[in-house]
C-alpha positions as CSV (number, residue, x, y, z in Angstrom):
1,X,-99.2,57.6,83.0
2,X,-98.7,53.7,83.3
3,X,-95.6,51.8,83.1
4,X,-95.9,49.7,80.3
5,X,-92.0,48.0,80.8
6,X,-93.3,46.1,84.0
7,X,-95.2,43.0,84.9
8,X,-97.7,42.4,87.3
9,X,-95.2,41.4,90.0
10,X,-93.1,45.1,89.0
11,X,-90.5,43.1,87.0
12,X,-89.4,44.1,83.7
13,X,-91.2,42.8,80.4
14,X,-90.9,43.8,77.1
15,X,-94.3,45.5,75.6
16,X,-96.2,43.3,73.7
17,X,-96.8,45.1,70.4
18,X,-98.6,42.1,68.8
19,X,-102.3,44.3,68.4
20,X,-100.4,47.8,67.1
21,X,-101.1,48.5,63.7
22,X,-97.9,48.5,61.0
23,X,-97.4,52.3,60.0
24,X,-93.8,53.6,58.1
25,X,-91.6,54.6,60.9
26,X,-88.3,56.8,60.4
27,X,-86.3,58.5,63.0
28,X,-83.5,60.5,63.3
29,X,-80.7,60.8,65.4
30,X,-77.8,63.3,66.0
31,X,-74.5,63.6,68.2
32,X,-71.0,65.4,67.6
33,X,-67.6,64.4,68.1
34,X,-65.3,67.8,69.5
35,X,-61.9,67.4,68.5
36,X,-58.4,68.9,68.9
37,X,-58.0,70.9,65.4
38,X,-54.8,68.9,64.4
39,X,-57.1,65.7,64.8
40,X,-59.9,66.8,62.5
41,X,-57.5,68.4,60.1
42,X,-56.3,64.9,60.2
43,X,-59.9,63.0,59.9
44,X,-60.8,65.6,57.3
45,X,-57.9,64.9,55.0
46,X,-58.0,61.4,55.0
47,X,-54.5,61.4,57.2
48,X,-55.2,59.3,60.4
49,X,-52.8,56.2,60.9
50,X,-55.6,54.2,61.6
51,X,-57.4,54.7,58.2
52,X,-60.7,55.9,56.8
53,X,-62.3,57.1,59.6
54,X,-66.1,57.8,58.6
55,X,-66.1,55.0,56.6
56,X,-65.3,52.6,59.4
57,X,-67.7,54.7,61.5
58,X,-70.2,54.4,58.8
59,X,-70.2,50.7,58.5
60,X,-69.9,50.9,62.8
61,X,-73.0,52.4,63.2
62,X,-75.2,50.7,60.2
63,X,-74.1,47.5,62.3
64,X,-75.0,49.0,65.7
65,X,-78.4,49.9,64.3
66,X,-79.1,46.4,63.4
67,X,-77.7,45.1,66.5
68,X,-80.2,47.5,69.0
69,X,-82.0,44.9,70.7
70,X,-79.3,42.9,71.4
71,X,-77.9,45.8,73.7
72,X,-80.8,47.6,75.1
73,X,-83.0,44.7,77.0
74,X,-86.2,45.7,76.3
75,X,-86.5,46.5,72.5
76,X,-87.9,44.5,70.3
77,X,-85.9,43.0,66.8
78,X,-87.0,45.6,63.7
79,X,-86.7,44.5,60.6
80,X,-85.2,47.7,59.6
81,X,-85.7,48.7,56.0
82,X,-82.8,51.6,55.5
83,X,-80.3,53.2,57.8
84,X,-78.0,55.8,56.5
85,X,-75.5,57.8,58.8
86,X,-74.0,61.6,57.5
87,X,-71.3,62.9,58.6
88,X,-70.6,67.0,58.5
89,X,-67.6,68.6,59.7
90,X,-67.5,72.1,61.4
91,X,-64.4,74.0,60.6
92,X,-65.2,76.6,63.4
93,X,-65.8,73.8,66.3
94,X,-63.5,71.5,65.0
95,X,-66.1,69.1,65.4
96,X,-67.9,66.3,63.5
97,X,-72.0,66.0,63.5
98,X,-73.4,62.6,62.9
99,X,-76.5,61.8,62.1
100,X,-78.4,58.7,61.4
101,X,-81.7,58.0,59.5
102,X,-83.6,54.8,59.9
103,X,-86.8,53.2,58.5
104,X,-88.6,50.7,58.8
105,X,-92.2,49.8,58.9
106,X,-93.6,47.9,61.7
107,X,-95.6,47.7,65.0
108,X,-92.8,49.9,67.3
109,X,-90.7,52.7,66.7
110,X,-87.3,52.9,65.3
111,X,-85.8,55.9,67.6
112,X,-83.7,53.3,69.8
113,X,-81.8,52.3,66.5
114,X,-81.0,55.8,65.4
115,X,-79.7,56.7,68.6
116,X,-77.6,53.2,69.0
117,X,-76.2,54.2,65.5
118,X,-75.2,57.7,66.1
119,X,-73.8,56.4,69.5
120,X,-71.8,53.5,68.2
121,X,-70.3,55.8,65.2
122,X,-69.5,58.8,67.4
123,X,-67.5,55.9,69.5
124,X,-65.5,54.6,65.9
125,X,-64.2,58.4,65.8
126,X,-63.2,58.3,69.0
127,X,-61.6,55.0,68.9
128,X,-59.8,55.8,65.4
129,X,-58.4,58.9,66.7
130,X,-57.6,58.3,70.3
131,X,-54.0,57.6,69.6
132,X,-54.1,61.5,68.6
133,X,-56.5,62.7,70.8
134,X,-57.3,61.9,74.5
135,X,-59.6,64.7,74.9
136,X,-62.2,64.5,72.2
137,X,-65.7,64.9,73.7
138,X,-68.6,63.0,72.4
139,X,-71.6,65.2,73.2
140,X,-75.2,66.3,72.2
141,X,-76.6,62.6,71.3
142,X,-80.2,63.4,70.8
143,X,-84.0,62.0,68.9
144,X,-84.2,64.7,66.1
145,X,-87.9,64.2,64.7
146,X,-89.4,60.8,64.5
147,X,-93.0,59.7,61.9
148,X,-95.3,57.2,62.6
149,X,-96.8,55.3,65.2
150,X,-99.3,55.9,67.7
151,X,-97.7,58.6,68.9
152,X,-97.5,60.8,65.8
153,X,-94.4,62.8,64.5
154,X,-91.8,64.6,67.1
155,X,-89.3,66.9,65.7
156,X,-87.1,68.3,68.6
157,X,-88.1,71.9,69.9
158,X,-84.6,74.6,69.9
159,X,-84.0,76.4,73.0
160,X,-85.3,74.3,75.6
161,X,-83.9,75.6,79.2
162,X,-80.5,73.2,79.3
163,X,-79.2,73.7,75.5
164,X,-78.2,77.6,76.6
């Protein structure tokens, strides 16, 4: 396999995309937020001092999305055409799953922008509720299935040696 991220000389470049055809792209990315149970009670019922907490993590990770080439060096600007982040909470864990769907259509992929999103909103809960909770854990930040491109589609395989 051949390093496409370096120049001649072996410094870094970014790809030139310019000859790839446009296709509809969507990825989708996921992480969770762990959480004392007094904290999520809190985030679930609306009760942290801070505010809304998924709606500022919403609008957090919509802006990240946008923002992705502007903090990882080698992606190109996308013209995204949706982003939309969920937000689940699990009772049992005390935990709250993110996930965030973007689209766009275009020569390159949008899986760097679904990841930035989840990242950045999973970072707005912790951020919101630090002042409660030291010892949240963000975790589990992963690609869940990705369409288009040369590539093809990807959804993520369960059970793979390290998630046991």
């Amino acid at each position: 396999m051949e390093f496409t991220h370096f120049n001649q000389q072996g410094r870094a470049r970014m790809v030139d995309v310019s000859e790839k055809e446009d296709t509809q792209r969507v990825a989708v990315a996921r992480g969770s937020v762990y959480m004392k149970k007094e904290t999520f009670v809190k985030v679930k019922e609306g009760r942290v001092e801070k505010g809304d907490v998924l709606a500022v993590a919403q609008v957090a990770g919509i802006m990240a999305g946008k923002k992705t080439s502007s903090l990882i060096p080698m992606c190109h600007p996308l013209m995204l055409t949706g982003l939309d982040l969920s937000f689940k909470f699990d009772d049992e864990n005390h935990k709250i799953d993110v996930e965030a769907r973007v689209k766009t259509t275009g020569k390159t992929g949008v899986e760097m922008e679904a990841l930035t999103a989840v990242s950045v909103a999973c970072l707005t809960i912790y951020d919101m509720c630090k002042a409660n909770d030291k010892e949240m854990v963000i975790s589990d930040i992963h690609l869940y299935r990705k369409t288009g491109g040369k590539s093809g589609d990807f959804v993520r395989r369960e059970g793979l040696p390290w998630q046991k």
